[in-house]
HTML snippet that shows the backbone in 3Dmol.js (N, CA, C, O; Angstrom):
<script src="https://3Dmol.org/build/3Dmol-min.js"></script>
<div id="view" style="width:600px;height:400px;position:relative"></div>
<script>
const pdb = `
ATOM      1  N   UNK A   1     160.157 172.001 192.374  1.00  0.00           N
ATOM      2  CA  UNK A   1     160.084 170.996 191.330  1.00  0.00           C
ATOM      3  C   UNK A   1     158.673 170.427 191.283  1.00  0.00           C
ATOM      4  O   UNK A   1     158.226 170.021 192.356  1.00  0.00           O
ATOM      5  N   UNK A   2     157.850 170.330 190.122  1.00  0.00           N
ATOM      6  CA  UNK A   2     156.830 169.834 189.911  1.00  0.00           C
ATOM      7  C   UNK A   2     157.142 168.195 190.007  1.00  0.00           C
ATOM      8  O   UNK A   2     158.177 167.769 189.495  1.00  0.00           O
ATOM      9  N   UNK A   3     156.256 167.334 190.646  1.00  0.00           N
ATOM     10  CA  UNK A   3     155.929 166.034 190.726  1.00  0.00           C
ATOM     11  C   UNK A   3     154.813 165.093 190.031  1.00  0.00           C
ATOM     12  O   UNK A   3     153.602 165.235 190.201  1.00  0.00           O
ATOM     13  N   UNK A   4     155.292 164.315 189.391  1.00  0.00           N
ATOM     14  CA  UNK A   4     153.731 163.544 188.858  1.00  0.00           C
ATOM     15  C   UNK A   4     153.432 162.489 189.633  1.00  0.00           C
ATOM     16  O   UNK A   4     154.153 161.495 189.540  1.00  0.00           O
ATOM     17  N   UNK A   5     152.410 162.490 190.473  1.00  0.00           N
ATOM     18  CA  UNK A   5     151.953 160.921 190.950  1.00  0.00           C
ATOM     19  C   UNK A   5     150.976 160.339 190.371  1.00  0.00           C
ATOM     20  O   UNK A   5     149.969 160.888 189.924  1.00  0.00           O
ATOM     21  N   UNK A   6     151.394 158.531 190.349  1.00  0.00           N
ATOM     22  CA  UNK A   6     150.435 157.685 189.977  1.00  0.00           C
ATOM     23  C   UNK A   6     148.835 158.187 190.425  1.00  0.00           C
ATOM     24  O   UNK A   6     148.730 159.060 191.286  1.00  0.00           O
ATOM     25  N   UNK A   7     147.893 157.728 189.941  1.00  0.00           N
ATOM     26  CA  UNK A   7     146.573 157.520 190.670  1.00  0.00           C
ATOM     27  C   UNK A   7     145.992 156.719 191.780  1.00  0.00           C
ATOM     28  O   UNK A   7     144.906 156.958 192.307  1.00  0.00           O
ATOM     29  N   UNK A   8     146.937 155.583 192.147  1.00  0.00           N
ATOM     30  CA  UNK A   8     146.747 155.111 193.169  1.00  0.00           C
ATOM     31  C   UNK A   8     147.526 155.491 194.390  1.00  0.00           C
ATOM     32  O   UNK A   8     146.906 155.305 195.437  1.00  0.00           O
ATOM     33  N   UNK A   9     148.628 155.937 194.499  1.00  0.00           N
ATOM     34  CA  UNK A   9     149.517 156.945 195.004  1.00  0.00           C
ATOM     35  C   UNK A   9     148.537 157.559 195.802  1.00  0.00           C
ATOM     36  O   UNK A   9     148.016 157.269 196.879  1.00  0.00           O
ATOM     37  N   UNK A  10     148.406 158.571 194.921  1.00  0.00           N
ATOM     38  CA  UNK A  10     147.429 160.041 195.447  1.00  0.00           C
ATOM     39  C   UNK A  10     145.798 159.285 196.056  1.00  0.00           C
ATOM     40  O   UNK A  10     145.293 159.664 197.113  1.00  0.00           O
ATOM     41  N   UNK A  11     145.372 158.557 195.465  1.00  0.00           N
ATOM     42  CA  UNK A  11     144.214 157.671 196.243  1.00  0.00           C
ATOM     43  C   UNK A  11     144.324 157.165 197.839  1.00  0.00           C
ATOM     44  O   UNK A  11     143.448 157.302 198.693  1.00  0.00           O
ATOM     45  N   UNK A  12     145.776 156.480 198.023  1.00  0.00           N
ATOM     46  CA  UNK A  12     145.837 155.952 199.490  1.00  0.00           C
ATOM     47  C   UNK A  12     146.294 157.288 200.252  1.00  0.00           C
ATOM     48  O   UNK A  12     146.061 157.515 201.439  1.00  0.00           O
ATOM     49  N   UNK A  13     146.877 158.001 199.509  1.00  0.00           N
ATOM     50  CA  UNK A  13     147.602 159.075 200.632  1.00  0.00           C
ATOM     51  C   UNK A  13     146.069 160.005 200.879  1.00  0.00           C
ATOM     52  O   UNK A  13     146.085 160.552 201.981  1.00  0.00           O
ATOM     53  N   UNK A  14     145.017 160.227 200.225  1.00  0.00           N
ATOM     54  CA  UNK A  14     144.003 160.162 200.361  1.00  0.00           C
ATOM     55  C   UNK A  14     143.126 159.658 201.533  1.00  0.00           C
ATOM     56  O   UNK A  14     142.458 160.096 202.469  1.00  0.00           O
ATOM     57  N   UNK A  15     143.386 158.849 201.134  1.00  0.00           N
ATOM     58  CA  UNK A  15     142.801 157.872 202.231  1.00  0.00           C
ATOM     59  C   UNK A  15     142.924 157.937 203.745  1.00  0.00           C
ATOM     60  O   UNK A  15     142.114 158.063 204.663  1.00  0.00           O
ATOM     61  N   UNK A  16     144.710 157.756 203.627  1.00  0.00           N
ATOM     62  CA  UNK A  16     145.472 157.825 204.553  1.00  0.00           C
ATOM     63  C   UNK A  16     144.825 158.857 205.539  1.00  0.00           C
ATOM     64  O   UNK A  16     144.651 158.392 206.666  1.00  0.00           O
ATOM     65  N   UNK A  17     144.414 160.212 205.353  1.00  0.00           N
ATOM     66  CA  UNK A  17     144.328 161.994 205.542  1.00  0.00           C
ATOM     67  C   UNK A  17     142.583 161.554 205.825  1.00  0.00           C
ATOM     68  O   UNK A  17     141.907 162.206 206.620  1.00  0.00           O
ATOM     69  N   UNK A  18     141.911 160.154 204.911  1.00  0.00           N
ATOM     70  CA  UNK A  18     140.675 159.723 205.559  1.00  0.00           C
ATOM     71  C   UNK A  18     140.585 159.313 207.188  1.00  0.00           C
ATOM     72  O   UNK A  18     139.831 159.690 208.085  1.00  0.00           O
ATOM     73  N   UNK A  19     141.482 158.551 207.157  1.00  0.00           N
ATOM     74  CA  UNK A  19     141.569 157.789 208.027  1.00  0.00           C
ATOM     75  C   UNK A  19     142.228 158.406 209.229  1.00  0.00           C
ATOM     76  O   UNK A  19     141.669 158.148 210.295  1.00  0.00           O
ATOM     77  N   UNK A  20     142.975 158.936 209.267  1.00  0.00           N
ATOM     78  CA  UNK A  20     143.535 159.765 210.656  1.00  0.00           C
ATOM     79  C   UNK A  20     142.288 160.819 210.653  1.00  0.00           C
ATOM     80  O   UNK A  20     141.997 161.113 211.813  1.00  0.00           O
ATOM     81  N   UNK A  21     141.723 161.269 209.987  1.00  0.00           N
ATOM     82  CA  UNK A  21     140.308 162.086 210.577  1.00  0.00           C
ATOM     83  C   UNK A  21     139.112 161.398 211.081  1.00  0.00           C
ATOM     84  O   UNK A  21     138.049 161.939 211.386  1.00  0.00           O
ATOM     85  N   UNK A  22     139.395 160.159 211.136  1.00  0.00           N
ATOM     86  CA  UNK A  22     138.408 159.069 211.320  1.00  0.00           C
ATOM     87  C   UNK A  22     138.682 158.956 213.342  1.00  0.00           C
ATOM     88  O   UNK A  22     137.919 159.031 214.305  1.00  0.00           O
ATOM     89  N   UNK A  23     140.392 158.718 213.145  1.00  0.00           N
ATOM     90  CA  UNK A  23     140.814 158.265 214.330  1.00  0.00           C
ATOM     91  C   UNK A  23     140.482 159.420 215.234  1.00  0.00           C
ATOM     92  O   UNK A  23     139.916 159.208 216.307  1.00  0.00           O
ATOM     93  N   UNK A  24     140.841 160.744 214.811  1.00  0.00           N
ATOM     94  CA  UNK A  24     140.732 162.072 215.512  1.00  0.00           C
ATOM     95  C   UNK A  24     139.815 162.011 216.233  1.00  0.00           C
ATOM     96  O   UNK A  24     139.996 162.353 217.401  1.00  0.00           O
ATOM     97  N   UNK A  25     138.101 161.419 215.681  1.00  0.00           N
ATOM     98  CA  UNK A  25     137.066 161.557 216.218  1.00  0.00           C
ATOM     99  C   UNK A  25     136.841 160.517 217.319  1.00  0.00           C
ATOM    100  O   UNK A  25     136.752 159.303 217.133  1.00  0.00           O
ATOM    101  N   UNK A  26     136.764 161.146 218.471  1.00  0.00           N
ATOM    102  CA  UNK A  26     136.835 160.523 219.638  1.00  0.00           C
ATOM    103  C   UNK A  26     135.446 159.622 220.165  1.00  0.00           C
ATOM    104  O   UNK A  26     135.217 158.773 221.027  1.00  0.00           O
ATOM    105  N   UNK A  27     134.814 160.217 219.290  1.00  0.00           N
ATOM    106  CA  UNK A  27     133.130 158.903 219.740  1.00  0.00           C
ATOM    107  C   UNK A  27     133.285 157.466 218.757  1.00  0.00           C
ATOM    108  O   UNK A  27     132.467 156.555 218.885  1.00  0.00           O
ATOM    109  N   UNK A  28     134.595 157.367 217.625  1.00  0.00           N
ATOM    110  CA  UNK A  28     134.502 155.845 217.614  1.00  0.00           C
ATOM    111  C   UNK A  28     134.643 154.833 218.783  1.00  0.00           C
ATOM    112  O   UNK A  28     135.374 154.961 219.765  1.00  0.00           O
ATOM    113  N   UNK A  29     133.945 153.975 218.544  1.00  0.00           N
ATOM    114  CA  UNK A  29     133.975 152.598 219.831  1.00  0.00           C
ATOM    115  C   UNK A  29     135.477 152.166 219.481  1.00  0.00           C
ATOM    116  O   UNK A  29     136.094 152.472 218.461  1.00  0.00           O
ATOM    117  N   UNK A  30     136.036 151.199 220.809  1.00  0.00           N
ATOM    118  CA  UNK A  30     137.315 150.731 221.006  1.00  0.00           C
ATOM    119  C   UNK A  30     137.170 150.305 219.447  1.00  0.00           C
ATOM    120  O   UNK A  30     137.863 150.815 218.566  1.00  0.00           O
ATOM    121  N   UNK A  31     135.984 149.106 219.162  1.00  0.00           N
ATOM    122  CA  UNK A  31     136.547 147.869 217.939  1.00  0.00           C
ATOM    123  C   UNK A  31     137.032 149.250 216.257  1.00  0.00           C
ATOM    124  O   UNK A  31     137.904 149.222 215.389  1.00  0.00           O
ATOM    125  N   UNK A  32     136.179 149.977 216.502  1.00  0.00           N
ATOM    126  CA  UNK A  32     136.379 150.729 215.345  1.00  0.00           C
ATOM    127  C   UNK A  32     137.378 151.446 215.727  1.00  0.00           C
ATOM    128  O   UNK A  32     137.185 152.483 215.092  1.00  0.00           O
ATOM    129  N   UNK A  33     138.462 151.625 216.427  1.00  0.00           N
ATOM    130  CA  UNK A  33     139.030 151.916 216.622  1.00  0.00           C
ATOM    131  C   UNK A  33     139.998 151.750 216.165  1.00  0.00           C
ATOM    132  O   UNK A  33     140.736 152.589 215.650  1.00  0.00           O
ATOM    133  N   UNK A  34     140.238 150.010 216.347  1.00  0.00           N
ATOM    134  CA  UNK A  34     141.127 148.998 216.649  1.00  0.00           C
ATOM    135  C   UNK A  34     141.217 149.216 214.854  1.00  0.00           C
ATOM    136  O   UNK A  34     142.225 149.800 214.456  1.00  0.00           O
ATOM    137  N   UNK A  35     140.067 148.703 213.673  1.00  0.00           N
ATOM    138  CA  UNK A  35     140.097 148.694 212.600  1.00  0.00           C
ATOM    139  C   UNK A  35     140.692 149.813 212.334  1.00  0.00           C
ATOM    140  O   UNK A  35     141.820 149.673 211.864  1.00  0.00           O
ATOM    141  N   UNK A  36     140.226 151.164 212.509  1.00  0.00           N
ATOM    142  CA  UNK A  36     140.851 152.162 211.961  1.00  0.00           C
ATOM    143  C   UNK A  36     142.489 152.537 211.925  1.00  0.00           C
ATOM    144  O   UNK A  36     142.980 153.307 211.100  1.00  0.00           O
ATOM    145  N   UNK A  37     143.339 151.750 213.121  1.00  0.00           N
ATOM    146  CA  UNK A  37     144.523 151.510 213.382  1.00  0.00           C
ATOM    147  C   UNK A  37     144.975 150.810 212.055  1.00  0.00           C
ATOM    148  O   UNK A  37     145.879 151.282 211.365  1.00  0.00           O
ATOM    149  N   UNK A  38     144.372 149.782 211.765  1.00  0.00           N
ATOM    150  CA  UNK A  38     144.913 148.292 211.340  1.00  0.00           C
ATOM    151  C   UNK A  38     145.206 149.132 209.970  1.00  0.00           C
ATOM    152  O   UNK A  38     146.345 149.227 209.513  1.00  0.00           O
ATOM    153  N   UNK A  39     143.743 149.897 209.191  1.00  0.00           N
ATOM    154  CA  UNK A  39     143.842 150.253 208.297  1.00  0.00           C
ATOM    155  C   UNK A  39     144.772 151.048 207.814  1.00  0.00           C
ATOM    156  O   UNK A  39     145.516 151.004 206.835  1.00  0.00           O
ATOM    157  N   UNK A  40     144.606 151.725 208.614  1.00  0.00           N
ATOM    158  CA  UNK A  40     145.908 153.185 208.529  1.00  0.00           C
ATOM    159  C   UNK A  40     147.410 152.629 208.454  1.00  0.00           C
ATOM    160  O   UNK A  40     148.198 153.272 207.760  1.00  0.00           O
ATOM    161  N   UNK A  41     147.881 151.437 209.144  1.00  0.00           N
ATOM    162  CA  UNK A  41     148.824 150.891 209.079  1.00  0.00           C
ATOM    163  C   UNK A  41     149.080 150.267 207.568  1.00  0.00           C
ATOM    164  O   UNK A  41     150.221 150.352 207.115  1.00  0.00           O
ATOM    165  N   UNK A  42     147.955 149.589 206.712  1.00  0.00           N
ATOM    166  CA  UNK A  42     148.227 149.098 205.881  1.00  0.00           C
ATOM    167  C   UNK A  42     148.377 150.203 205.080  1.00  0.00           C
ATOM    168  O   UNK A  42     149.424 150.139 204.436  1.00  0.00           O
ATOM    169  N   UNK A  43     147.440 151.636 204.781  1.00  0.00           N
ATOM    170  CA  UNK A  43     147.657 152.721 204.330  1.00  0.00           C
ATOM    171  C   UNK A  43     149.305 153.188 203.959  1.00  0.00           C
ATOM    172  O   UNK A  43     149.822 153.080 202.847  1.00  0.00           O
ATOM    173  N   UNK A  44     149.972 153.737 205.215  1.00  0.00           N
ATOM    174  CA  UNK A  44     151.041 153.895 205.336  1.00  0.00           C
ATOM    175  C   UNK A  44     152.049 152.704 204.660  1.00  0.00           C
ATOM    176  O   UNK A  44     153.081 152.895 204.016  1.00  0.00           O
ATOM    177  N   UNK A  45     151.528 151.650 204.953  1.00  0.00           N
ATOM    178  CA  UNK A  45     152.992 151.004 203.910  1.00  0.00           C
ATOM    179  C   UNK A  45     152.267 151.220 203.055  1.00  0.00           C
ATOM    180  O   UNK A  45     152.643 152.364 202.799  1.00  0.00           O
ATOM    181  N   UNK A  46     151.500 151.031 202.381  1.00  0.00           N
ATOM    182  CA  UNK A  46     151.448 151.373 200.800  1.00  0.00           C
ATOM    183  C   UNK A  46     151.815 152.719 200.518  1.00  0.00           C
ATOM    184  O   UNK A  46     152.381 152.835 199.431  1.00  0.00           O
ATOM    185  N   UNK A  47     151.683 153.648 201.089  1.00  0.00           N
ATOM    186  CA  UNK A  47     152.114 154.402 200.806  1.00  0.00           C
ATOM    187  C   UNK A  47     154.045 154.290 200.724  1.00  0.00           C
ATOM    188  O   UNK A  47     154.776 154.191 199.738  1.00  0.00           O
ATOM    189  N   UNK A  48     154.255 154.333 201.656  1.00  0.00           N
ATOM    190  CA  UNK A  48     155.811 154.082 202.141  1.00  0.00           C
ATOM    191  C   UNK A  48     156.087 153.555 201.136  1.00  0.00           C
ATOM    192  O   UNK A  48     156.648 154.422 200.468  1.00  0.00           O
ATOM    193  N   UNK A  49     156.047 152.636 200.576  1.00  0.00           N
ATOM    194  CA  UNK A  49     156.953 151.306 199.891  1.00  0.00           C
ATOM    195  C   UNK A  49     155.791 151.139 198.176  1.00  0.00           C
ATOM    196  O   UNK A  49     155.268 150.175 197.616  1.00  0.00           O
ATOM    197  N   UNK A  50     155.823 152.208 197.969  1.00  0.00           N
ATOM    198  CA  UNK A  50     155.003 152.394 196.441  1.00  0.00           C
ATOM    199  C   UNK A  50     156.191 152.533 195.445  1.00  0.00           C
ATOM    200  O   UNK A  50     156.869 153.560 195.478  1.00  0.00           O
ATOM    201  N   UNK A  51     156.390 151.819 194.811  1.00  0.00           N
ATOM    202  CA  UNK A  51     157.185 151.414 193.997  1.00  0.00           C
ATOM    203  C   UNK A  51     157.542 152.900 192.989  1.00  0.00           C
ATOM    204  O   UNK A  51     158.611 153.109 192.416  1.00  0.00           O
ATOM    205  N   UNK A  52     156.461 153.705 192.981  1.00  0.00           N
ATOM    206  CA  UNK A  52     157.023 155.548 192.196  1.00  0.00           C
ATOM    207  C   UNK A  52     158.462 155.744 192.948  1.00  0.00           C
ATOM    208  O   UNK A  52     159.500 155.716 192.287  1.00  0.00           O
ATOM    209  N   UNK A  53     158.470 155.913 194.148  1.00  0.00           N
ATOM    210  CA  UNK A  53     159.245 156.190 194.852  1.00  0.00           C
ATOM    211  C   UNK A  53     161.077 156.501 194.281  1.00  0.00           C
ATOM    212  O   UNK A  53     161.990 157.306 194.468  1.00  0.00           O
ATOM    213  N   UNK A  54     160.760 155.188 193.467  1.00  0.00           N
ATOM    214  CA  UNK A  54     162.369 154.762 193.225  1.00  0.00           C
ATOM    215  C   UNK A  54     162.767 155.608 192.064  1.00  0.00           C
ATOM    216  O   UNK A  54     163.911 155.555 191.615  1.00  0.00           O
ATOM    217  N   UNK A  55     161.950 156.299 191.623  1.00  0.00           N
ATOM    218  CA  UNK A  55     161.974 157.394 190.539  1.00  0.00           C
ATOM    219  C   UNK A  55     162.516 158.295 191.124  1.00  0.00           C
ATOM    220  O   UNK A  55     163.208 158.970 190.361  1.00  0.00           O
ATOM    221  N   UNK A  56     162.525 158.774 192.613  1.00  0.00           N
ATOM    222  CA  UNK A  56     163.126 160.185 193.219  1.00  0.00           C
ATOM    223  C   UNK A  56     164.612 159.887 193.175  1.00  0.00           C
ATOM    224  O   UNK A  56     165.155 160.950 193.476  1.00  0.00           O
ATOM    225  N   UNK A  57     165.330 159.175 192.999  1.00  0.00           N
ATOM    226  CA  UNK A  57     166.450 158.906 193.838  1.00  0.00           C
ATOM    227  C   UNK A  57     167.264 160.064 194.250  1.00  0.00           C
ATOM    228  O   UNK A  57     167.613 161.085 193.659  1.00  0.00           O
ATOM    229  N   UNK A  58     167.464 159.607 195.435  1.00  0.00           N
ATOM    230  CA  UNK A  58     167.981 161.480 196.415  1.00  0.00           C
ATOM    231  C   UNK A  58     167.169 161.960 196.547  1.00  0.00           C
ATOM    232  O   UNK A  58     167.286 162.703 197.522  1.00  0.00           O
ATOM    233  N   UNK A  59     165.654 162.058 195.816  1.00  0.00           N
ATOM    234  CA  UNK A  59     165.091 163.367 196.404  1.00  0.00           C
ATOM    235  C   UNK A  59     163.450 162.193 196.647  1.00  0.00           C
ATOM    236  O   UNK A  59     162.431 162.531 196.045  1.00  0.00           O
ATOM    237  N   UNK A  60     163.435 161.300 197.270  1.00  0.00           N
ATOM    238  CA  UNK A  60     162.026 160.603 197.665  1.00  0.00           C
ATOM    239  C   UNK A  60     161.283 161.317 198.895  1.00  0.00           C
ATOM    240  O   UNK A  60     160.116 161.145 199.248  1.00  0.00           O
ATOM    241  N   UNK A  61     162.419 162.309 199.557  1.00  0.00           N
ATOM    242  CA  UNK A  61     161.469 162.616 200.644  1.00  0.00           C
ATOM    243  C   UNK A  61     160.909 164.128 200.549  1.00  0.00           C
ATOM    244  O   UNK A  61     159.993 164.658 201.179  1.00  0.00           O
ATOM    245  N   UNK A  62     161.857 164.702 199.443  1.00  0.00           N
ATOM    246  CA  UNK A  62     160.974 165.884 198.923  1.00  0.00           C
ATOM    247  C   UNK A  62     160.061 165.246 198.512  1.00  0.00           C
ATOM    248  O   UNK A  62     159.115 165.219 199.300  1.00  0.00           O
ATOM    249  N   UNK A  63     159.855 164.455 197.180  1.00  0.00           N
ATOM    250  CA  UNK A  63     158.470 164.233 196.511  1.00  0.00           C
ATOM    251  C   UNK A  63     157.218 163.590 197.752  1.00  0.00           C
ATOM    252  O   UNK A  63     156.007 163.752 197.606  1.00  0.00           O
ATOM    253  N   UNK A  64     157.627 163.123 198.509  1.00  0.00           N
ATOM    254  CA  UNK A  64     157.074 162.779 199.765  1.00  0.00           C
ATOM    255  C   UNK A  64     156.284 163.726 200.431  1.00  0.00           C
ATOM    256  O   UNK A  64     155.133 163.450 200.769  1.00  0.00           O
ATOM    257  N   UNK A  65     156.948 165.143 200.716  1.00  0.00           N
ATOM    258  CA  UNK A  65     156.112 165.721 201.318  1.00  0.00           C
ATOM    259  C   UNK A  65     155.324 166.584 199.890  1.00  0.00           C
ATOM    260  O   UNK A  65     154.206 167.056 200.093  1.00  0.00           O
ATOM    261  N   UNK A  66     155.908 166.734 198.611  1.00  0.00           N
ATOM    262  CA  UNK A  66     155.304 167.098 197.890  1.00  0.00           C
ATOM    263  C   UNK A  66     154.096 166.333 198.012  1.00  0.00           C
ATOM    264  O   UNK A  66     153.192 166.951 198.572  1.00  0.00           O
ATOM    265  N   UNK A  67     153.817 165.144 197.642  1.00  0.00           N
ATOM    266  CA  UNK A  67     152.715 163.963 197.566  1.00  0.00           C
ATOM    267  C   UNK A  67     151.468 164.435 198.699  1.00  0.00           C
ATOM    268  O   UNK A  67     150.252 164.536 198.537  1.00  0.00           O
ATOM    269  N   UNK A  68     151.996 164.579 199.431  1.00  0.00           N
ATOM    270  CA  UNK A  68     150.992 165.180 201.013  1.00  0.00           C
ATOM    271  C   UNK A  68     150.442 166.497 200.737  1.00  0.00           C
ATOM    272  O   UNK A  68     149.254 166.816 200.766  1.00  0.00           O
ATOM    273  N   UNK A  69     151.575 167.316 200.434  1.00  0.00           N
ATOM    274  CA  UNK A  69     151.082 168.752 199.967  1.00  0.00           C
ATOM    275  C   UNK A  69     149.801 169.189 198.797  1.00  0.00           C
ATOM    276  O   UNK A  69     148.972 170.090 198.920  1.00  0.00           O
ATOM    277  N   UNK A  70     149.998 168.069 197.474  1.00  0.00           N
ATOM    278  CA  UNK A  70     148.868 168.295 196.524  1.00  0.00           C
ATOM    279  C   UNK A  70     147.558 167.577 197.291  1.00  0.00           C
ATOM    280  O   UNK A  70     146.452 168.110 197.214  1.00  0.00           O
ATOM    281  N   UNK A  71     147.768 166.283 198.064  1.00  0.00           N
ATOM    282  CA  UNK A  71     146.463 165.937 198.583  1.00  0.00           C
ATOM    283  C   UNK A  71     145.783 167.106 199.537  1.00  0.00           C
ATOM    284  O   UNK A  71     144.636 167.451 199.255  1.00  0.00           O
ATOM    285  N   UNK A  72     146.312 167.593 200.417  1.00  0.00           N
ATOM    286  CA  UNK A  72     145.959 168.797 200.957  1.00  0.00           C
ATOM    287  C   UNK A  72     145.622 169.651 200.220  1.00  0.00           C
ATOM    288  O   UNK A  72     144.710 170.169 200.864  1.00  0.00           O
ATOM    289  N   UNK A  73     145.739 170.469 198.836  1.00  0.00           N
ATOM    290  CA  UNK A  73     145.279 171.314 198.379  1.00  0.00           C
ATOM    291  C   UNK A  73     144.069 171.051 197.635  1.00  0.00           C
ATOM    292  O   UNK A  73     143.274 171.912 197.258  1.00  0.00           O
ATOM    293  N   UNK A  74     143.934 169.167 197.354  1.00  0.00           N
ATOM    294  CA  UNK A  74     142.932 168.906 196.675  1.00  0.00           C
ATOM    295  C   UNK A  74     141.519 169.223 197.850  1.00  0.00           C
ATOM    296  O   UNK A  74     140.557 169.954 197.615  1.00  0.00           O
ATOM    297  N   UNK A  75     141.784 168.389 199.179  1.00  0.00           N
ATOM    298  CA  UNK A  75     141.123 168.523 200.284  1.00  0.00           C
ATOM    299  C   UNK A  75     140.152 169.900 200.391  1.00  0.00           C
ATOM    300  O   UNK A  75     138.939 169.958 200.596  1.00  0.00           O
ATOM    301  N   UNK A  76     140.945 170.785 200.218  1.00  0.00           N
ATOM    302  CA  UNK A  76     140.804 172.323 200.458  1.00  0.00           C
ATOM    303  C   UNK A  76     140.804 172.985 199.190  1.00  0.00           C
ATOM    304  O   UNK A  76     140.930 174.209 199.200  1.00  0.00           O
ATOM    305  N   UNK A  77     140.664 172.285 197.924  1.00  0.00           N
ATOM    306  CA  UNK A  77     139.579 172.647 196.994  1.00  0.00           C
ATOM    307  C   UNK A  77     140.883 173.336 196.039  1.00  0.00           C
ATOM    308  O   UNK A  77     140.480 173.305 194.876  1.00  0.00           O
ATOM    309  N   UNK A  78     141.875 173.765 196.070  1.00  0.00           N
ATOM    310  CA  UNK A  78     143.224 174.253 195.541  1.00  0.00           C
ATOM    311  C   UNK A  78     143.427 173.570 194.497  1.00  0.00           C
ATOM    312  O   UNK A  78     143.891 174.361 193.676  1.00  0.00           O
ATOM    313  N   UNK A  79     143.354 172.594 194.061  1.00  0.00           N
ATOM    314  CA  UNK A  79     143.738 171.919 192.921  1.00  0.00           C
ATOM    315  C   UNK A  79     142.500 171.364 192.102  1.00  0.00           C
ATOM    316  O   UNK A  79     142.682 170.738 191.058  1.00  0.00           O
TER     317      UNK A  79
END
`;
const viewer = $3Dmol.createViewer("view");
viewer.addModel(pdb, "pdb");
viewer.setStyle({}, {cartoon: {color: "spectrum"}});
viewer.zoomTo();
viewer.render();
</script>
C-alpha cells in the first residue's frame, strides 16, 4: 500500500535517523551526549504521537514502518 506523509512527519523522522547517527559517534563529549538523548527523545514523541497517525486505523504500524522505509530510501538517494 502506498502512504502519503505530511512534511513535517518525514522531516522529524529525518531527523530522528540524524540524530541516532549523531549518538553512534563515539567521540561526542558526555554533555553532547546528554543533549543528543534529550533531543532524540523529543524526536520520537513527535514522531509517535503525530496526529497523521489516526488516519491508519488498524494499520498505524504498517504506515510506521512504511514512514522509516521512504526516509531510508531518501537517505540512500532512492527516492
Amino acid at each position: 500500500m502506498a502512504y502519503s506523509f505530511p512534511q513535517d512527519l518525514l522531516e522529524a523522522q529525518r531527523d530522528w535517523y540524524v540524530v541516532c547517527g549523531l549518538l553512534a559517534d563515539r567521540s561526542c563529549s558526555a554533555a553532547q551526549s546528554t543533549v543528543l538523548r534529550r533531543r532524540l527523545q523529543r524526536l520520537s514523541v513527535r514522531v509517535s504521537t503525530h496526529p497523521h497517525w489516526a488516519t491508519y486505523a488498524g494499520r498505524a504500524p504498517e504506515a510506521r514502518m512504511a514512514l522509516r522505509e521512504v526516509v531510508r530510501a531518501e537517505e540512500r538517494g532512492g527516492v
